[in-house]
TORFI-37420 format. One record per residue (C-alpha): x, y, z; residue in one letter. Coordinates in steps of 0.1 Angstrom, whole numbers, padded with zeros to 4 digits, always signed. Each point is the difference from the previous one (the first is absolute). Layout:
N
XYZA
...
This chain:
317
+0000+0000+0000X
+0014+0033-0011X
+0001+0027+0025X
-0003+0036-0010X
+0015+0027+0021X
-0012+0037+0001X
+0021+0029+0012X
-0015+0024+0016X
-0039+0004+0004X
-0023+0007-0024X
-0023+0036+0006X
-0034-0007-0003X
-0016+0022-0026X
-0009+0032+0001X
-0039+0008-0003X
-0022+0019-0024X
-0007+0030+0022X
+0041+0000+0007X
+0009+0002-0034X
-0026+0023-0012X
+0014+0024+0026X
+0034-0006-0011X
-0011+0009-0036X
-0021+0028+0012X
+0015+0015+0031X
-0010+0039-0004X
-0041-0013-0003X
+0002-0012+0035X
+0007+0030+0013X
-0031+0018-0014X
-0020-0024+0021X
-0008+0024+0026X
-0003+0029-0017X
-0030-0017-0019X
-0016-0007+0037X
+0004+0036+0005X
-0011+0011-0027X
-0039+0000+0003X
+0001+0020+0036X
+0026+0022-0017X
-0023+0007-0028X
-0030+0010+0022X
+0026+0017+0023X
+0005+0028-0027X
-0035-0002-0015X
-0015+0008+0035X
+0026+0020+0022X
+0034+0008-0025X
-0025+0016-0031X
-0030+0016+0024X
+0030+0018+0019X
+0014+0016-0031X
-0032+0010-0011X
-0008+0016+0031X
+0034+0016-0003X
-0008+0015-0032X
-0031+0013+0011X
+0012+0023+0023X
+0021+0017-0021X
-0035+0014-0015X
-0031+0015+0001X
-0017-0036-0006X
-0029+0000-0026X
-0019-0036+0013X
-0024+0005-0030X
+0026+0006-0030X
+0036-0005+0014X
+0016+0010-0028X
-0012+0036+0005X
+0015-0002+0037X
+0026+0028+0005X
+0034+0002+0016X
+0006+0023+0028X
+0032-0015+0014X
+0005+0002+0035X
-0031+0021+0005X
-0023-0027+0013X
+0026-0010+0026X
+0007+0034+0016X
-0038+0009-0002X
-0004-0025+0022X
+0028+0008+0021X
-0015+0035+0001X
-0039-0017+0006X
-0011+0010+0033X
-0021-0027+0007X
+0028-0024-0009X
+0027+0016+0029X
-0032-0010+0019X
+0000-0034-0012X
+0032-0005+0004X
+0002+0016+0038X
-0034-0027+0007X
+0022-0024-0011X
+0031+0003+0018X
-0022+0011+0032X
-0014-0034-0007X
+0033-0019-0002X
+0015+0019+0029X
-0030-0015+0024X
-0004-0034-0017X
+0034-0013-0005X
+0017+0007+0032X
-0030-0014+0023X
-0003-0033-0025X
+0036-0004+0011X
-0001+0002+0033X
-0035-0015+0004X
+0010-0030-0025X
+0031-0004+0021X
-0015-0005+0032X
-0030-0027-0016X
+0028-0020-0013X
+0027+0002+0033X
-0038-0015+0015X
-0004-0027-0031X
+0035-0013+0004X
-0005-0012+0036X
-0019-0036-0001X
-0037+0006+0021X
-0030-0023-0008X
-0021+0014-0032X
+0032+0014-0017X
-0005-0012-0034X
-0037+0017+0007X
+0013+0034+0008X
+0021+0001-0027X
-0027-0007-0023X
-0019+0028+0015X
+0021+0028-0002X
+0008-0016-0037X
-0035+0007-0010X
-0004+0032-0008X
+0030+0002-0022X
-0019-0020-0022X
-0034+0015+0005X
-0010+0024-0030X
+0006+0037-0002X
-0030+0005-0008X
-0021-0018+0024X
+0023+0014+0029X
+0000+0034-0010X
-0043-0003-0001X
-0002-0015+0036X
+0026+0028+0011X
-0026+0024-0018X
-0032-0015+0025X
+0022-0002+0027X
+0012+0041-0001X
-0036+0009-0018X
-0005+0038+0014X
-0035-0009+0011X
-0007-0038+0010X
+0038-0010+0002X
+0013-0026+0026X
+0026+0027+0010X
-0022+0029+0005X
-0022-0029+0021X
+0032-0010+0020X
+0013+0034+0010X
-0033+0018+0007X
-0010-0031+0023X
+0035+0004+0017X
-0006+0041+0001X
+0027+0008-0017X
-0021+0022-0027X
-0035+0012+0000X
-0007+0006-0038X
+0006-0022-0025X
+0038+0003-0020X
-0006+0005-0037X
+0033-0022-0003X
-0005-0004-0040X
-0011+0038-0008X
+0030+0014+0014X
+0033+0002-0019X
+0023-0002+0033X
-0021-0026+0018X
-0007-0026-0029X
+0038-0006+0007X
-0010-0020+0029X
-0019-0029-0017X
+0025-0004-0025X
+0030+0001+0017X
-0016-0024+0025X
-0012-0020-0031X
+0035-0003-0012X
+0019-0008+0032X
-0028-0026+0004X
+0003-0019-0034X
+0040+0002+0006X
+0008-0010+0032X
-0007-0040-0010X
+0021+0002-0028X
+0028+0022+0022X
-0001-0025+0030X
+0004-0030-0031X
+0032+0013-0013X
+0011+0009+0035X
-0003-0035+0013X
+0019-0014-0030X
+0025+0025+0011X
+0001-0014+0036X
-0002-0035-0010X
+0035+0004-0019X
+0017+0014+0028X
+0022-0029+0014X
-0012-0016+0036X
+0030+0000+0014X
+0004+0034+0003X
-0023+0005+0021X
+0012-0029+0023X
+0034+0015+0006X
-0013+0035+0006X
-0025-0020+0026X
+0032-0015+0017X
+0018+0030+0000X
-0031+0016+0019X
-0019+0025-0022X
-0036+0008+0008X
-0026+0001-0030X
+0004+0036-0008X
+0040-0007-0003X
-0006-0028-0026X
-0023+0019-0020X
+0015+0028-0004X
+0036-0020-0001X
-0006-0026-0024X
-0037+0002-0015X
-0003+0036-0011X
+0036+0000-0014X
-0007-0033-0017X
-0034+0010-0014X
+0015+0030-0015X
-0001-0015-0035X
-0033-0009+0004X
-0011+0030+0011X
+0012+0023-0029X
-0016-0024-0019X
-0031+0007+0016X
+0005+0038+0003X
+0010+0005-0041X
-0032-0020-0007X
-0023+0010+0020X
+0008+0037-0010X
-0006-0009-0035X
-0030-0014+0009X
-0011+0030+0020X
+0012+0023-0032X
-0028-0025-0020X
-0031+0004+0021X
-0030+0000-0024X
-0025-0021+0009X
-0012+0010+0033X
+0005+0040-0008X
-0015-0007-0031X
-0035-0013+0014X
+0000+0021+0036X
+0005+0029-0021X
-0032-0005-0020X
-0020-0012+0029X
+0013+0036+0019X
-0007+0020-0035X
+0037+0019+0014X
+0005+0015-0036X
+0039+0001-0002X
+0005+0008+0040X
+0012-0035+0002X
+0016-0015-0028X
+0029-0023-0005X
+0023+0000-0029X
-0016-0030-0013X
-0039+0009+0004X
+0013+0040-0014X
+0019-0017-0030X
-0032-0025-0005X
-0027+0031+0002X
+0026+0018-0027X
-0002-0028-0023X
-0032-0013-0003X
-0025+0028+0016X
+0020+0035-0016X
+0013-0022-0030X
+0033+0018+0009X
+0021-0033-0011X
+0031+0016-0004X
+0003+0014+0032X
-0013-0034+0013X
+0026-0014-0016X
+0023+0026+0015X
-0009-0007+0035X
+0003-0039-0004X
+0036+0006-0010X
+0008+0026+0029X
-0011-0030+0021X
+0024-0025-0019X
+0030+0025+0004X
-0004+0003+0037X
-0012-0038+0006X
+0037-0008-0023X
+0017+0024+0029X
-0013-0018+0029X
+0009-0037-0015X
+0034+0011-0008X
+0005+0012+0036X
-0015-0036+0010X
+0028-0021-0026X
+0028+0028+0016X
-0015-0006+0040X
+0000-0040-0006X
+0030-0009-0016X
+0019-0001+0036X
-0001-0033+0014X
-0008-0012+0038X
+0025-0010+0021X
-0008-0030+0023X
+0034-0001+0012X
């Protein structure tokens, strides 16, 4: 019997899909590009194109009915509103608003989630709780805020005249200065779930052990807070500050429907509500479109100050 001897071994063969991406390497590549090529698509249909539009528009003196007869004016539309009396107003309303709102979701979102992190029977339930009205609509809050500060059967006007703090009912949506109350409290309200959320994440992260040497070492509470989990939270809370300031600089909803319930005219307009009466009840699109861009300029300000405030790192050491 013959004997055959092979040297080496033999390397089993390569496969189809192997070889047709030897022969075709650079198609491969394309692969994910075609997965992102659909989202991409609508990405400039619905945000990339309707931006540049709106760009375009308030450069002029929009014609909705026969755009082509639309007229450049420039600059014009942004320093007229600049110059717009009621829009200084809006804008003061608005950063009144963020001034009240953001600060006290902070601190009251802070203190909820310091409570959340301990373990207590019904935990899961609380954090539920104060989770629901982050997801509860705008518009449904902002009507039961409405009953509840009504200037003539409101709960609030019930509460305080049974506790003698008034005597007459409060007009609280007629007034300019006073219709601040309900919707700063409706803000810091709807917030302070979503605050305490992000908070707790920020707690959960902080290492354990930290806090066990500090315990050893003999710190009270108020040492370890303000030793390890306020100067570890820092990220989280410039996080928190940068967003929730550009949320505040977005308020729409809420001033949009108090406002007509109050019939406040212009007393009490936001950006938003000013720049959406502009555009679609004076027909003033350019200067709407003006206005939406001021926003953009001064929202791109605060997020560069957020990438610039977050790039340092924690230390655990």
């Amino acid at each position: 019997m013959s004997h055959i001897h092979v040297r080496g071994s033999l390397a089993p063969p390569a496969s189809a899909t192997t070889v047709r991406q030897r022969a075709r390497p650079g198609l491969s590549c394309l692969v994910p590009y075609l997965f992102l090529l659909p989202g991409a698509i609508l990405f400039v249909l619905f945000i990339v194109w309707p931006m540049l539009y709106s760009l375009r528009i308030s450069f002029y003196q929009w014609n909705i009915v026969h755009p082509e007869q639309s007229v450049g004016v420039g600059l014009q539309n942004y320093l007229d509103a600049l110059n717009d009396p009621i829009f200084q107003r809006s804008a003061l309303n608005t950063l009144v608003y963020g001034l009240i709102t953001v600060p006290t979701q902070i601190v009251l979102g802070t203190i909820v989630a310091l409570l959340l992190n301990d373990r207590f029977p019904g935990r899961t339930l609380f954090r539920a709780m104060y989770y629901l009205p982050v997801i509860t609509s705008w518009v449904i809050v902002t009507m039961l805020f409405q009953y509840m500060f009504n200037g003539q059967a409101g709960m609030v006007n019930s509460v305080l005249q049974s506790l003698g703090l008034i005597h007459e009912p409060i007009r609280w949506l007629a007034d300019a200065k006073l219709v601040m109350v309900p919707l700063t409290l409706l803000g810091i309200w709807k917030g302070v779930g979503w605050t305490a959320v992000i908070v707790l994440a920020g707690l959960q992260s902080i290492p354990v052990a930290l806090y066990e040497v500090a315990a050893v070492d003999g710190a009270d509470l108020r040492q370890r807070f303000f030793g390890i989990t306020l100067p570890l939270l820092r990220p989280t809370l410039v996080f928190l500050v940068v967003v929730l300031t550009i949320g505040a600089m977005n308020v729409y909803i809420s001033g949009l429907l108090i406002n007509r319930a109050g019939n406040l005219q212009n007393e009490a307009q936001f950006i938003l509500t000013w720049m959406d009466k502009q555009t679609f009840e004076n027909f003033n699109f350019g200067q709407g479109a003006a206005i939406s861009y001021l926003l953009t300029a001064v929202v791109f300000v605060v997020s560069f100050v957020q990438i610039r405030l977050l790039q340092r790192e924690v230390d655990y050491s």
